[in-house]
C-alpha positions as CSV (number, residue, x, y, z in Angstrom):
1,X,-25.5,6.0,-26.2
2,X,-24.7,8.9,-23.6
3,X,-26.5,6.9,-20.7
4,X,-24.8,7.0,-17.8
5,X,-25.1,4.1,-15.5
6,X,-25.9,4.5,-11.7
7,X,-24.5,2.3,-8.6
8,X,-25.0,2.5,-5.5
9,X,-22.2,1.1,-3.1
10,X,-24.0,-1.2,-0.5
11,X,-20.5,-2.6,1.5
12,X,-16.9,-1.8,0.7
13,X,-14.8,-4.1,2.8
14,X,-10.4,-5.3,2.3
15,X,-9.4,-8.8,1.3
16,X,-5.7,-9.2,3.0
17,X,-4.6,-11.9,0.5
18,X,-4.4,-11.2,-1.9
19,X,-4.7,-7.5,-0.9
20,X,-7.8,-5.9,-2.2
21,X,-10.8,-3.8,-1.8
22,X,-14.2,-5.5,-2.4
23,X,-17.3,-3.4,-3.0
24,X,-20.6,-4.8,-2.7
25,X,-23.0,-2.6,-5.3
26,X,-26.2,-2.5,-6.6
27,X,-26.8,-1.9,-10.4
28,X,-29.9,1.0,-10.4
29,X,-30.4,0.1,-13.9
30,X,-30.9,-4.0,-13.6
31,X,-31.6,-3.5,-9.7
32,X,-29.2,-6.5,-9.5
33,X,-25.9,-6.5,-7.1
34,X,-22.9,-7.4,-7.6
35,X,-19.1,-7.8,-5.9
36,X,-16.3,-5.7,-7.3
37,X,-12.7,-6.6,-6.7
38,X,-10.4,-3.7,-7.2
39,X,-6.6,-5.2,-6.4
40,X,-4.4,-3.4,-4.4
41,X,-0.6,-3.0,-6.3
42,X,2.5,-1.5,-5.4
43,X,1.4,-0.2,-1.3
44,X,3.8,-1.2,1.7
45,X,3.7,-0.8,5.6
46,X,5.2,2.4,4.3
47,X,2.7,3.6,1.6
48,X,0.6,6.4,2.0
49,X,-2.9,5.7,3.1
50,X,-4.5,9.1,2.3
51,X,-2.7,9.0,-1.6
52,X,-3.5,5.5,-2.1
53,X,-7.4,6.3,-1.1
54,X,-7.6,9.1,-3.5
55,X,-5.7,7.5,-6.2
56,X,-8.4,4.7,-6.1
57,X,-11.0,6.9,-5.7
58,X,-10.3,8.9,-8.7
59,X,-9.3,5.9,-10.8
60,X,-11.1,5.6,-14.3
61,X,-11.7,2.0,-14.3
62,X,-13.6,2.4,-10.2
63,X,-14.4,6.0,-10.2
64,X,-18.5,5.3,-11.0
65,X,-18.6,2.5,-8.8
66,X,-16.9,4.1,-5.7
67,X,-19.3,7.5,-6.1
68,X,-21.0,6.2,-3.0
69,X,-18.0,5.3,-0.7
70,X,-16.4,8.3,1.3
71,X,-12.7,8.8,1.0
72,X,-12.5,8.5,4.4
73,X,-13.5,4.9,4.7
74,X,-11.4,4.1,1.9
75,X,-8.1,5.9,3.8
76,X,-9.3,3.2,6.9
77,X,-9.1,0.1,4.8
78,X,-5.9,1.1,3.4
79,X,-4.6,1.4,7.0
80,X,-6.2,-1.5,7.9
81,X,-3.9,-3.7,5.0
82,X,-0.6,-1.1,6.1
83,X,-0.9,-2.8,9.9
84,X,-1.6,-6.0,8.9
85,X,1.6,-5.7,6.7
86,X,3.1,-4.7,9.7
87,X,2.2,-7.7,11.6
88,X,-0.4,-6.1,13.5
89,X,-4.0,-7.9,14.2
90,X,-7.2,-6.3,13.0
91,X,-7.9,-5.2,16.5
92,X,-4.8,-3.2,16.8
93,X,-5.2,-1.5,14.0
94,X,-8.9,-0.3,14.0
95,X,-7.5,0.7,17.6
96,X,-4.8,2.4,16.3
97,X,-7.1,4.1,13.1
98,X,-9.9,5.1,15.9
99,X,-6.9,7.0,18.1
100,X,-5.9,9.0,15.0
101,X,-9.3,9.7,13.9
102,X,-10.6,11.1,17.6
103,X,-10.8,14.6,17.7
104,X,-9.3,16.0,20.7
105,X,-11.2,18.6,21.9
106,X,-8.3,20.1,23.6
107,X,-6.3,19.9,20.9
108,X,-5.2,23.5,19.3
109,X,-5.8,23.3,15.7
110,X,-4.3,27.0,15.0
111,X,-0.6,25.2,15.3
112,X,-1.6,22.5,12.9
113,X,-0.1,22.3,9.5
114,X,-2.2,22.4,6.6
115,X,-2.5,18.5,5.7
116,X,-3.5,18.0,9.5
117,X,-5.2,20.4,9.2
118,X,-7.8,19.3,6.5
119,X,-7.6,15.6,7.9
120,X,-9.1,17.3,11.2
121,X,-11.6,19.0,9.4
122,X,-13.0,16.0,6.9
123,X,-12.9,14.0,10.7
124,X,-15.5,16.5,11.3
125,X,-17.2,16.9,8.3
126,X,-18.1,12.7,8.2
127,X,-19.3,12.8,12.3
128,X,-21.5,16.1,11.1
129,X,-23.4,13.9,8.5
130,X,-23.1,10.6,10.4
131,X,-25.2,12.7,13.3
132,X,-27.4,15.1,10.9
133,X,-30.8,14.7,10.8
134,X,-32.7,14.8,7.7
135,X,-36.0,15.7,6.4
136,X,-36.7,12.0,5.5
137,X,-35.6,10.5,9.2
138,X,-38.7,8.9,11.3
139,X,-37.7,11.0,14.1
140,X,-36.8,14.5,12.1
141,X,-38.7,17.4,14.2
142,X,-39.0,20.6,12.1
143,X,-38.6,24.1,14.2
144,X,-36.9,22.6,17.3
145,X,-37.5,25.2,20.1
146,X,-35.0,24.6,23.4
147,X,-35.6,27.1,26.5
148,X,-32.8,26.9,28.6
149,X,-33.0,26.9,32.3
150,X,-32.1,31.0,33.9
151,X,-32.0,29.4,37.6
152,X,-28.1,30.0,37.9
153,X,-26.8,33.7,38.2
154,X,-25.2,34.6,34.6
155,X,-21.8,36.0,34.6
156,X,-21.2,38.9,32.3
157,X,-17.6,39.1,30.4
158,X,-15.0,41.6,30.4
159,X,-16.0,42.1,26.3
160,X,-19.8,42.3,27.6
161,X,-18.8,45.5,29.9
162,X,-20.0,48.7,27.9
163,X,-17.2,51.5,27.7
164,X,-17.3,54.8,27.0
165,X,-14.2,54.3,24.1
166,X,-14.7,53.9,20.7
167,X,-13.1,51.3,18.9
């Protein structure tokens, strides 16, 4: 009786009318797939993407079926439905979602608050494992060695200067 049932979350996608998310997953146990409509109630052009993402997430009646779909692409379909609802295309808005979810290298994080913070830091978390190569990828190379080129003159820094003080 204490089996616990597997799925694996193949496509996750948003329905604007009526407004819902649609998760395309595969049953491990029956190796069968199946479509998943999960409504979307009470969220406005002025809702909360971020809540409404992790309320879903952590929802008892989805929770085991949405194991396999980040948070973050769940906070993108949410903003997806909040600019539709505010009359903006789909273009405009995955523009709009792919402006706030570049990381500007220029950017200093040290006077970011603590919710901006984190969002930064999850931004970089996904691209991390979206680029990380793993031991089961066709062109993982174990033990890379690099040698970089010593043609140009190397500048020392004022920390790299030894001095006679003790710190």
């Amino acid at each position: 009786a204490g089996a616990k049932m597997t799925f694996s979350a193949q496509k996750c996608g948003i329905c604007f009318q009526p407004p819902s998310i649609i998760l395309i997953y595969k049953d491990n146990s029956q190796d069968k797939t199946h479509k998943r409509i999960m409504p979307i109630r009470n969220f406005s052009m002025f809702s909360d993407c971020s809540r409404a993402a992790e309320e879903l997430k952590n929802n008892p009646r989805h929770k085991a079926y949405l194991e396999g779909v980040s948070l973050r692409q769940l906070q993108k379909l949410y903003s997806l439905l909040r600019g539709h609802l505010k009359g903006q295309s789909l273009a405009e808005s995955l523009q709009k979602f792919q402006q706030e979810e570049t990381i500007d290298p220029e950017e200093d994080m040290n006077k970011l608050d603590d919710k901006e913070l984190a969002k930064r830091k999850s931004i970089m978390d996904e691209l991390f494992e979206k680029n990380r190569k793993k031991k089961d990828d066709p062109d993982f190379v174990y033990n890379v060695e690099v040698e970089f080129p010593q043609d140009e003159q190397l500048e020392s820094c004022g920390w790299d200067i030894e001095s006679g003080e003790e710190i």
